[in-house]
ROSE-4610 file (N, C-alpha, C; in Angstrom, 1 decimal, always signed):
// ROSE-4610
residu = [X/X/X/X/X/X/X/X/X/X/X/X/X/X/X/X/X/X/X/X/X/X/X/X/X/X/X/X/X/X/X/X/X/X/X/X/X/X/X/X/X/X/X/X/X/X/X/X/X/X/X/X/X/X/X/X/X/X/X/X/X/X/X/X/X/X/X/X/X/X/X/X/X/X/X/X/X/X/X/X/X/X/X/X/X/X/X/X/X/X/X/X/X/X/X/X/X/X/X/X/X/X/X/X/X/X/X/X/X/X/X/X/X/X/X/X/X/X/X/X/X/X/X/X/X/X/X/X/X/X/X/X/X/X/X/X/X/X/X/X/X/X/X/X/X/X/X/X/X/X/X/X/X/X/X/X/X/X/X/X/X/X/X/X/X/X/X/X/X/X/X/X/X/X/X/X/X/X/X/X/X/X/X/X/X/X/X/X/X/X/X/X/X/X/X/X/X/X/X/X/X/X/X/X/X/X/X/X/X/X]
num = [1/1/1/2/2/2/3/3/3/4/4/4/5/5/5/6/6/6/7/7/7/8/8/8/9/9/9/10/10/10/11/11/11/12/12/12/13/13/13/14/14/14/15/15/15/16/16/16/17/17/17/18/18/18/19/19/19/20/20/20/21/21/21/22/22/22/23/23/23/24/24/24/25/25/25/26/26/26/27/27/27/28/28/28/29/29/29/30/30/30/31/31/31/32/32/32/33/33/33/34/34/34/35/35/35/36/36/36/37/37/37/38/38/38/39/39/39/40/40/40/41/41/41/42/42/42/43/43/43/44/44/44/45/45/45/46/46/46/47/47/47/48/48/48/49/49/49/50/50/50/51/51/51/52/52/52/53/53/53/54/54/54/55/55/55/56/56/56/57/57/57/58/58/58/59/59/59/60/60/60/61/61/61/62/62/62/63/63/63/64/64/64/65/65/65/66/66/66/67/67/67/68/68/68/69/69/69/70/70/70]
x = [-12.9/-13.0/-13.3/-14.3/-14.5/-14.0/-12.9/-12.1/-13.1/-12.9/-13.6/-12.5/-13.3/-12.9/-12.7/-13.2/-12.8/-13.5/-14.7/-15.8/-17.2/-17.0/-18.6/-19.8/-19.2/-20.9/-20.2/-19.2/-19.3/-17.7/-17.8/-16.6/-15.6/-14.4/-13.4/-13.5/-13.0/-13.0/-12.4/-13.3/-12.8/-11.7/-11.5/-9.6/-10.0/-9.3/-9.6/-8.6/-9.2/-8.3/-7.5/-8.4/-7.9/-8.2/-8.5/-9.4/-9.6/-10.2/-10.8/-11.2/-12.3/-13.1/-13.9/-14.5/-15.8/-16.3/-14.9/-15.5/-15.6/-15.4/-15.8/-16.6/-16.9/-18.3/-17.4/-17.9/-16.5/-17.8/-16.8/-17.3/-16.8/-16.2/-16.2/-14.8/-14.8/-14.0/-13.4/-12.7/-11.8/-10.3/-9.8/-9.0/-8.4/-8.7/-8.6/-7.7/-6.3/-5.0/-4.7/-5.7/-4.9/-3.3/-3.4/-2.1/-2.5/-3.9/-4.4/-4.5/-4.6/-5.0/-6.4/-7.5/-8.2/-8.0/-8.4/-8.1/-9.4/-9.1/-10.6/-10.4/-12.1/-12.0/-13.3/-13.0/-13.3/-14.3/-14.4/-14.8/-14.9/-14.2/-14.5/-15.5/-16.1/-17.7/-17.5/-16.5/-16.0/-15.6/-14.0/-13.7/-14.2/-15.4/-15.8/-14.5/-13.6/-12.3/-12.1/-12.4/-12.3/-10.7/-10.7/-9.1/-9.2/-8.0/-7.4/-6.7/-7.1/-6.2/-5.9/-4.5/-4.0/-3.7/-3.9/-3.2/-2.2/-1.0/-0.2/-0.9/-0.2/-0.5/-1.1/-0.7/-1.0/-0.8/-0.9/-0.9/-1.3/-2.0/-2.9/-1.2/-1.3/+0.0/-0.8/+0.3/+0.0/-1.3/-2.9/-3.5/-3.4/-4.3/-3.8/-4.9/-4.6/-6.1/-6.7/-7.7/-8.3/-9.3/-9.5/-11.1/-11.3/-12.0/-13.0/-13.7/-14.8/-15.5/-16.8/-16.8/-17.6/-18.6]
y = [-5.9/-4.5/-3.8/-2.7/-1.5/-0.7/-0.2/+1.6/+2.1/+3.5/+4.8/+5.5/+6.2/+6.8/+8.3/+8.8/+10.0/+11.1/+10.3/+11.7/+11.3/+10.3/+10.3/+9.6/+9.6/+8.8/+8.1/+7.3/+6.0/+4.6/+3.6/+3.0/+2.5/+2.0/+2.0/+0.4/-0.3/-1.6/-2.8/-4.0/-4.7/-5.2/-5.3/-6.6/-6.9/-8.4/-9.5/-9.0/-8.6/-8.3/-9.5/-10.9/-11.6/-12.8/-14.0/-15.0/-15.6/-16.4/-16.5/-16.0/-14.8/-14.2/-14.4/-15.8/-16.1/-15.8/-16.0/-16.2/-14.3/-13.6/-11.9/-11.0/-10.5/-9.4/-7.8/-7.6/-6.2/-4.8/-4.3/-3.1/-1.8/-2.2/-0.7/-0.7/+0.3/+0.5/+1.3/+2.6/+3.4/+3.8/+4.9/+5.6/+5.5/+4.8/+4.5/+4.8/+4.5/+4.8/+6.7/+7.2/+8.7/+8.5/+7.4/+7.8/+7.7/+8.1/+8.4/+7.1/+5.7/+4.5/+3.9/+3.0/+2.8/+1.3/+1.3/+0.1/-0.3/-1.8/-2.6/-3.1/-2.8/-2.9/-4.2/-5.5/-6.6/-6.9/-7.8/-8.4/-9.9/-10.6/-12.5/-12.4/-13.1/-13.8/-14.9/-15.5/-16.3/-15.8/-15.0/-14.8/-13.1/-12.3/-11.2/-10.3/-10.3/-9.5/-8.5/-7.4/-6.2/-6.2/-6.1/-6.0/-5.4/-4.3/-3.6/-4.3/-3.9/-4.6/-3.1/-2.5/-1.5/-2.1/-0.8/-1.0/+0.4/-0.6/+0.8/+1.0/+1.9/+1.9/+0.3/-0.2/-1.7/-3.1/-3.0/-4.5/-3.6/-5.1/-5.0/-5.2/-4.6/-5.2/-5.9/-6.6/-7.5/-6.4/-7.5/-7.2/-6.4/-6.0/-5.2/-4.9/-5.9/-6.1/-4.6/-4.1/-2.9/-3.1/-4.6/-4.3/-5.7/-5.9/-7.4/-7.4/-8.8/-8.6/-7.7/-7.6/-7.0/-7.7]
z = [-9.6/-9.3/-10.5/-10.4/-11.6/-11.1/-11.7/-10.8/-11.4/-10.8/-11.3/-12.3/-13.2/-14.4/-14.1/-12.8/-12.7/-13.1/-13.8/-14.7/-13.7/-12.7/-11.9/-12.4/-14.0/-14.3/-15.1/-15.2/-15.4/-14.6/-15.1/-14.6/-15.5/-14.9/-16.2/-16.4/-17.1/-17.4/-15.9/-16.1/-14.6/-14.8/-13.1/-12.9/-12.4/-12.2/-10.9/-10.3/-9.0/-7.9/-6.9/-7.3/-6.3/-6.6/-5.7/-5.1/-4.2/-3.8/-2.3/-1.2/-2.1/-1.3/-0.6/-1.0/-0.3/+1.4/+1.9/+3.4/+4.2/+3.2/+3.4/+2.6/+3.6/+3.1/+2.9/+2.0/+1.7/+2.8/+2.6/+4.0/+3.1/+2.7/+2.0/+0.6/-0.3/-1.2/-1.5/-1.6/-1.5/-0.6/-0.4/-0.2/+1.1/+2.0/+3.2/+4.1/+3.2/+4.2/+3.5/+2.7/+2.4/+1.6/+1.0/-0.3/-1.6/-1.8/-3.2/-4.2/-3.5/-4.7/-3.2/-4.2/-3.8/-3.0/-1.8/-1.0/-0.5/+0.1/+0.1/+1.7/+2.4/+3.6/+3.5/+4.6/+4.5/+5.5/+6.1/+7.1/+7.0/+7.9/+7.5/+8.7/+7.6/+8.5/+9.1/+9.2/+10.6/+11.6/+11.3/+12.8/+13.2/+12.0/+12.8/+12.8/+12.1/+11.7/+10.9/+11.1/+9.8/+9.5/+8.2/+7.2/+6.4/+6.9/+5.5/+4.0/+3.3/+2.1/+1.5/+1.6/+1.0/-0.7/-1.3/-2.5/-2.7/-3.8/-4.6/-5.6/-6.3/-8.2/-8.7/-8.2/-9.2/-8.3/-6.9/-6.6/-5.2/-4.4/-2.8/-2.3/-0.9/+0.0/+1.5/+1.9/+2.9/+4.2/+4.2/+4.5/+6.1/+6.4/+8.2/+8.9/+9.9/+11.0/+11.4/+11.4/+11.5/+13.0/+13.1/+13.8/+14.3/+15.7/+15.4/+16.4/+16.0/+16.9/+16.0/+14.4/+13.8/+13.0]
């Protein structure tokens, strides 16, 4: 992941957010649940399942089915 730096034109230094992404296509990156840290929206291209992956300040919490069938 590159956060944002907050000034628009540039990004802050990367983290590995994870591993074993492969089997999902990300759908989107930000703010999602409205408590001000950026969270990651998924989709597994097997079972066609959109997932929330919330984050706090500094770690994802247990993912949350959003969708399927996408």
């Amino acid at each position: 992941m590159f956060p944002g730096t907050g000034t628009g034109a540039s990004l802050g230094t990367s983290v590995q957010i994870g591993t074993g992404w492969n089997p999902y296509t990300f759908a989107g990156i930000g703010d999602f649940n409205g408590d001000g840290n950026p969270d990651v929206i998924v989709r597994d291209d097997t079972t066609r399942i959109l997932w929330l992956y919330p984050r706090s300040t500094t770690v994802f919490s247990t993912r949350q089915q959003i969708g399927a069938g996408w």
